[in-house]
C-alpha positions as CSV (number, residue, x, y, z in Angstrom):
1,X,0.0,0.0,0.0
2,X,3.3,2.0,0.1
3,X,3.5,2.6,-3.3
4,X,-0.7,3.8,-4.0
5,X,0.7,6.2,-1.3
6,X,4.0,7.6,-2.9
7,X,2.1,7.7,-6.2
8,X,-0.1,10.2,-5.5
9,X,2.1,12.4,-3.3
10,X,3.5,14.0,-6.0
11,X,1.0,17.1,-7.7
12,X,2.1,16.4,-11.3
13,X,0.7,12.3,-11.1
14,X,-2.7,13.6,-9.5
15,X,-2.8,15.9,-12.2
16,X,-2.5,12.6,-14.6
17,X,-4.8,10.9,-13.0
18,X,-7.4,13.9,-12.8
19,X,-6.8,14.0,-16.4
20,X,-7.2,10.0,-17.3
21,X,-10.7,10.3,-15.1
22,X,-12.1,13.4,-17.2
23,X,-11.0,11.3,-20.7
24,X,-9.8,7.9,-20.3
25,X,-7.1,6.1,-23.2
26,X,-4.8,8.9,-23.7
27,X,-1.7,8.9,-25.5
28,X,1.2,10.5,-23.7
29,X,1.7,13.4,-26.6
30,X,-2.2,14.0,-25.0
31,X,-1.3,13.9,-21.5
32,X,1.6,16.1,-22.2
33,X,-0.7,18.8,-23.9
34,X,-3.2,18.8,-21.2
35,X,-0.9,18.7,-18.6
36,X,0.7,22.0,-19.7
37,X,-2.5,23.7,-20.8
38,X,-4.4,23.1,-18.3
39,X,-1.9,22.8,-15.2
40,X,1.0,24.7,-16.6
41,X,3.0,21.4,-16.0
42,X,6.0,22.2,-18.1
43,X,7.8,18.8,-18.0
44,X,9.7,16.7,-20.5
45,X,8.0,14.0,-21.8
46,X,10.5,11.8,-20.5
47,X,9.7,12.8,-17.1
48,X,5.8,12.6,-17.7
49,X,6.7,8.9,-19.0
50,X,8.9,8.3,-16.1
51,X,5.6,9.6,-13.5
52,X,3.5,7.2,-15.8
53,X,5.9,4.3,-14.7
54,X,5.1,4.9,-11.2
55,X,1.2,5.5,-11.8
56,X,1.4,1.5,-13.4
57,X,4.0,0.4,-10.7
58,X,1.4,1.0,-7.9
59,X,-1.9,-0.4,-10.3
60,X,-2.9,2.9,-11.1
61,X,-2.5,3.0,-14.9
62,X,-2.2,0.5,-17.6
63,X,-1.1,0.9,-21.0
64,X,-2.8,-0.6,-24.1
65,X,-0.7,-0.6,-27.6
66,X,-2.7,0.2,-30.7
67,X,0.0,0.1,-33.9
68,X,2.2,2.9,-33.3
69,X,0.2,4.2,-30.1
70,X,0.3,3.3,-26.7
71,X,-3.0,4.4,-24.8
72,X,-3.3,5.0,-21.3
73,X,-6.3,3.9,-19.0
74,X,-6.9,4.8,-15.3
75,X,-7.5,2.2,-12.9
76,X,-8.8,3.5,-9.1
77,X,-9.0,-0.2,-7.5
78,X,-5.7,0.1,-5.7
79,X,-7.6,3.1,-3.6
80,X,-10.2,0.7,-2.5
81,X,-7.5,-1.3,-0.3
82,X,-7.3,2.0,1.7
83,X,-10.9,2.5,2.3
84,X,-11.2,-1.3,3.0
85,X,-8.8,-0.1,5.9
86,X,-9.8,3.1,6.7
87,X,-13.6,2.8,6.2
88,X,-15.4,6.0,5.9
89,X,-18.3,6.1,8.0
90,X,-21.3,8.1,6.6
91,X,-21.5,9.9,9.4
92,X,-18.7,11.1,11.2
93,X,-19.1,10.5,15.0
94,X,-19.2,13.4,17.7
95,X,-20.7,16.5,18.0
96,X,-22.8,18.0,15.1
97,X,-20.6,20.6,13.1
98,X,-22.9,24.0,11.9
């Protein structure tokens, strides 16, 4: 559970997965474009790979090859483990909050 943990400490890998959720199956060229329109992420495409890497290490991401393009899907599951853990009751107990 480590690695879910690392994976989404760092901004620029939330910002990918934010991304994937809005549109699913990106290429990175499209992650790359997004990430600096609409997050001003200015990183290499190397290093957007490289975050990628870490997104699949931890379950997050897989990647699906289509003849010269490699698409990339989000995959939430490995969060489940932590709610299965840290279940999130509906209602919070203790006094009622205004």
């Amino acid at each position: 559970m480590s690695d879910v943990f690392a994976a989404i400490a760092d901004a620029t890998r939330r910002a990918i997965l934010d991304e994937l959720a809005e549109r699913d199956g990106q290429t990175l060229f499209e992650i790359c474009a997004r990430l600096a329109t609409r997050h001003g992420v200015a990183s290499s495409r190397q290093a957007i790979s490289q975050h990628l890497d870490i997104l699949a290490e931890a379950g997050f991401v897989r990647a699906e090859r289509s003849g010269r393009y490699k698409f990339h899907h989000v995959d939430f599951a490995p969060l489940r483990a932590i709610v299965e853990r840290w279940p999130v009751p509906a209602d919070p107990p203790g006094p009622a909050r205004p």
